[in-house]
C-alpha positions in Angstrom: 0.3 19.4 -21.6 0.2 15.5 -22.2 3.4 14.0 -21.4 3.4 10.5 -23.2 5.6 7.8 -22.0 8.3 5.5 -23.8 8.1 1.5 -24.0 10.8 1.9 -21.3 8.5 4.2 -18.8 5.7 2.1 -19.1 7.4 -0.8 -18.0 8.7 1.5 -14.9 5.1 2.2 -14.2 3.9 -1.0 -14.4 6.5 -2.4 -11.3 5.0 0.5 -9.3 1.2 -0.2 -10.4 2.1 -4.2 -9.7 3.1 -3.2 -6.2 0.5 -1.0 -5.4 -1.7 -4.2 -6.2 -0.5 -6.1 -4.0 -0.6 -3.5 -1.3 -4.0 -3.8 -1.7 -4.0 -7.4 -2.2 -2.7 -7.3 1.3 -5.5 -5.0 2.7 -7.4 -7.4 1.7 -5.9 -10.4 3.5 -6.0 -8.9 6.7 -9.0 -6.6 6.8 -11.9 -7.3 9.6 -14.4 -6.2 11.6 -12.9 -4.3 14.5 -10.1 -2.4 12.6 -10.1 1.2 12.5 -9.4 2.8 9.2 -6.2 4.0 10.5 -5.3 0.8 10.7 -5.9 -0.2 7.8 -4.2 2.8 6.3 -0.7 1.3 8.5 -1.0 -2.0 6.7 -0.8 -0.5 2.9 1.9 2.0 4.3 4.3 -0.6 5.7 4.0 -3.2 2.8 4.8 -0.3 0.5 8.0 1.1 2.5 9.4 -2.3 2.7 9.1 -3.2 -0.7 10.7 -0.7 -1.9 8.0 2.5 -2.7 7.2 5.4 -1.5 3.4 5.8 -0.2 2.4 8.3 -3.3 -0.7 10.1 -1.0 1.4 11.0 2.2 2.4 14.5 2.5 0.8 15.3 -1.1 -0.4 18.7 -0.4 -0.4 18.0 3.2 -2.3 14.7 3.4 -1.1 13.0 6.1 -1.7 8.9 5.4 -0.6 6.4 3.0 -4.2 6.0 1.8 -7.5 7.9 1.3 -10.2 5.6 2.6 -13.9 6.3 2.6 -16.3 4.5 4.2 -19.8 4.3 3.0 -21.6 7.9 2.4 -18.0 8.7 1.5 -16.9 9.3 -2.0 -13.4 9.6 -1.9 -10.3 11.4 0.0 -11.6 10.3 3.4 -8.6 10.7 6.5 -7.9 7.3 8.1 -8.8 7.6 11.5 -10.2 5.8 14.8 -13.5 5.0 13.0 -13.9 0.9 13.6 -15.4 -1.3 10.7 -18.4 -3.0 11.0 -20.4 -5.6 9.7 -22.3 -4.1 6.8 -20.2 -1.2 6.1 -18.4 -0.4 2.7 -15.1 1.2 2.5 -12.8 2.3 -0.6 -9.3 2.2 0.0 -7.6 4.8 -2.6 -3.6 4.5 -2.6 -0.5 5.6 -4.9 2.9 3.8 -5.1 6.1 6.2 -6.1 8.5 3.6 -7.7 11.3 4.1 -10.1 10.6 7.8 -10.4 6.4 7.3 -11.5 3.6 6.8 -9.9 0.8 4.6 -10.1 -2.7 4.7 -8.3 -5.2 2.5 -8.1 -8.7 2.3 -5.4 -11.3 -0.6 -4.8 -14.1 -1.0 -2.6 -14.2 -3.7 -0.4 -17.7 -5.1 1.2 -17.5 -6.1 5.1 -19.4 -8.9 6.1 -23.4 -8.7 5.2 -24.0 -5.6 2.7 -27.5 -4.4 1.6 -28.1 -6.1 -1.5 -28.5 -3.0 -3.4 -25.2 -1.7 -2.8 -23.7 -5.3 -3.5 -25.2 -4.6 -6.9 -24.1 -0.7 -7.0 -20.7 -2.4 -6.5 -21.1 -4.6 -9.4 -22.0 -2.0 -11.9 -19.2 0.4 -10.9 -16.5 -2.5 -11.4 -17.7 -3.5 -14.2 -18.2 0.5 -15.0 -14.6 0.8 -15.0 -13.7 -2.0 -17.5 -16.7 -1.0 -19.7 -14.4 2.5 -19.5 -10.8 0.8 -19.9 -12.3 -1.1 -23.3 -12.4 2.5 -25.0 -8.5 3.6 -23.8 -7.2 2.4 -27.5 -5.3 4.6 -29.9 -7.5 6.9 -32.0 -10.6 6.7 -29.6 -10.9 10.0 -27.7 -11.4 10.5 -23.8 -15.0 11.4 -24.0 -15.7 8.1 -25.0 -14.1 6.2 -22.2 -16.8 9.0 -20.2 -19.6 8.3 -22.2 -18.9 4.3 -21.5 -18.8 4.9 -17.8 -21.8 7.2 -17.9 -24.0 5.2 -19.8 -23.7 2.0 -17.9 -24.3 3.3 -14.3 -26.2 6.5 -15.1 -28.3 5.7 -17.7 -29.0 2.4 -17.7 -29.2 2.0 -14.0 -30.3 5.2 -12.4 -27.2 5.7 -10.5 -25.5 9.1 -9.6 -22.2 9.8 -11.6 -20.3 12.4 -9.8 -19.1 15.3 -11.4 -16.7 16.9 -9.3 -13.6 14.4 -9.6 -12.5 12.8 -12.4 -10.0 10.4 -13.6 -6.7 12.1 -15.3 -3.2 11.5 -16.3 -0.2 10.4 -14.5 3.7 9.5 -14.8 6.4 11.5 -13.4 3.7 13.7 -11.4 0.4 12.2 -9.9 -1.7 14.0 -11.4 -1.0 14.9 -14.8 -3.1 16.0 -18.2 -5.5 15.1 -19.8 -8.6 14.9 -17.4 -10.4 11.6 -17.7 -14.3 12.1 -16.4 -17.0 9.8 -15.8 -19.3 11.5 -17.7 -19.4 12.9 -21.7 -19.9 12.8 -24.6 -18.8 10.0 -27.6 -16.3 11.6 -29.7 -15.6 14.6 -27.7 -12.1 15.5 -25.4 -8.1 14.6 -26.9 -7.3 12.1 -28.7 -6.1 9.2 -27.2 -2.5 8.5 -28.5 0.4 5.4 -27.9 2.6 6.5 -24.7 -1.1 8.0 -23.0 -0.9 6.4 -19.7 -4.3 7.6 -17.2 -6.0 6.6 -14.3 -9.6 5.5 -15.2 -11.4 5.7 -12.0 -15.5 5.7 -11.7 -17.5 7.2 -8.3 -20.7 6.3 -8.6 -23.9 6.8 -5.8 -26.0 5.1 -5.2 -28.6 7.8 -5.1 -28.5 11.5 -5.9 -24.6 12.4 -8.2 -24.8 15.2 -5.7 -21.5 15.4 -3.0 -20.4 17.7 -0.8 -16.7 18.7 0.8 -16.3 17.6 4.7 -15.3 20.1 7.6 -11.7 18.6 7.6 -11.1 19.7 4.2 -10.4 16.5 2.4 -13.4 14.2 2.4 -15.8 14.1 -0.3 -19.3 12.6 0.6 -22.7 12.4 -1.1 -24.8 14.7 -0.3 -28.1 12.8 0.6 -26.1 10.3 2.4 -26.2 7.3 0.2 -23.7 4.9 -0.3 -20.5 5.3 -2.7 -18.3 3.2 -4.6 -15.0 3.6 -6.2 -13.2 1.2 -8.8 -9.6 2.3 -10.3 -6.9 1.1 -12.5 -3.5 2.8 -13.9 -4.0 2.3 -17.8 -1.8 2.8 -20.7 -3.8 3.5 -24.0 -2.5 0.8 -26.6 -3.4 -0.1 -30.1 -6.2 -2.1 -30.5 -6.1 -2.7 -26.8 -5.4 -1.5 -23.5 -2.6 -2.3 -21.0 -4.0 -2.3 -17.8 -0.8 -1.7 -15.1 -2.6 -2.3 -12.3 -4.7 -5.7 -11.5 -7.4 -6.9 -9.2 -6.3 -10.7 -9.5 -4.5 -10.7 -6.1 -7.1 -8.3 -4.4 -10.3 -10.8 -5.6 -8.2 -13.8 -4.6 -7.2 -12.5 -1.3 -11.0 -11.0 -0.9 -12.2 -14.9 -1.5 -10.2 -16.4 1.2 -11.2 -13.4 3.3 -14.4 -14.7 5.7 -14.5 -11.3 6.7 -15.2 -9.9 3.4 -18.1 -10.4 1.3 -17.0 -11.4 -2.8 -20.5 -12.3 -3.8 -21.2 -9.2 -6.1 
């Protein structure tokens, strides 16, 4: 069942989505080299707590961090852990904010220092994958043609592996909620996108082969051939005409500038 939201709840969502942004926002300010993913995973979670959410992720069906955060082969749900950053490594960090009784959830991948130019540009196309996506959340369009968007810019066009496994999907009250949003479909197919539909549109493109595979530890997703992965998210409520994006990337990209450390240039 779609559960639509009011004017109201929206607005609800939006504080939680605005804070999870500049959770990552502060990621982004202070990751380096020489960090381990755990604690990178403590900087999110503390900025969250003390400004007044509740770290969505932690304890949700036993996960035990703030974040999910996958670093290169990695597609998504990765366990922060004593693994160090490096120059040249990619990582995703994928966190939820529980504020005023909804959640929000939002991921970006962030580029450490000197990245292979081809996944600077696999990057590029999944970011810009994901607004190709959120241009179709409007009233009347359908949910397989934010898929088809998605699909036909990385897949299609570019050669790129569109996983199948995990999808995008609804949220509000619950994390996860209906409808199922994929990154891959047909035009015209899947519900009918209607005003109070808020989703999380949220591409995981390879670099290589679509092909992924489920880690010993029972969380981690990673490609199969062991090719880089990249993940772009937003929280979006479906609007007429146009669509509301709840989260933002404004603070992250600004933060990422300033950022030596980090490499902006894709």
């Amino acid at each position: 069942m779609i559960h639509y939201k009011t004017k109201e709840e929206i607005e609800l969502m939006r504080k939680s989505a605005l804070l999870l942004s500049a959770a990552l926002a502060e990621v982004a300010r202070t990751l380096k080299p020489g960090m381990s993913t755990l604690e990178v995973d403590a900087v999110a979670d503390k900025f969250i707590v003390e400004n007044g959410g509740t770290p969505s992720f932690k304890n949700y069906k036993g996960f035990p961090n703030a974040c999910c955060i996958s670093v290169n082969e990695e597609v998504v749900h990765g366990i922060p852990n004593k693994y160090v950053l490096k120059d040249g490594d990619i990582l995703t960090v994928d966190v939820g904010v529980y504020m005023n009784g909804y959640h929000s959830d939002s991921a970006y991948t962030f580029a450490i220092g000197n990245v292979p130019e081809n996944v600077l540009r696999l990057m590029t196309a999944t970011k810009a994958s994901l607004y190709k996506g959120i241009e179709k959340a409007i009233v009347g369009n359908r949910i397989g043609d934010i898929s088809y968007a998605i699909q036909e810019y990385t897949e299609k066009e570019r050669g790129y592996g569109v996983v199948r496994e995990l999808v995008g999907h609804g949220l509000g009250r619950n994390l996860h909620e209906d409808p199922q949003v994929p990154n891959y479909g047909k035009r015209g197919s899947g519900p009918v996108m209607k005003e109070g539909l808020v989703i999380a549109i949220e591409p995981m493109i390879n670099l290589r082969s679509k092909d992924v595979e489920y880690l010993e530890d029972g969380w981690t997703v990673a490609t199969r051939d062991g090719s880089p992965s990249v993940h772009f998210e937003h929280t979006v409520a479906v609007g007429k005409g146009k669509p509301d994006v709840l989260s933002t990337y404004v603070d992250i990209e600004r933060e990422e500038k300033n950022n030596p450390e980090l490499n902006s240039n894709y």
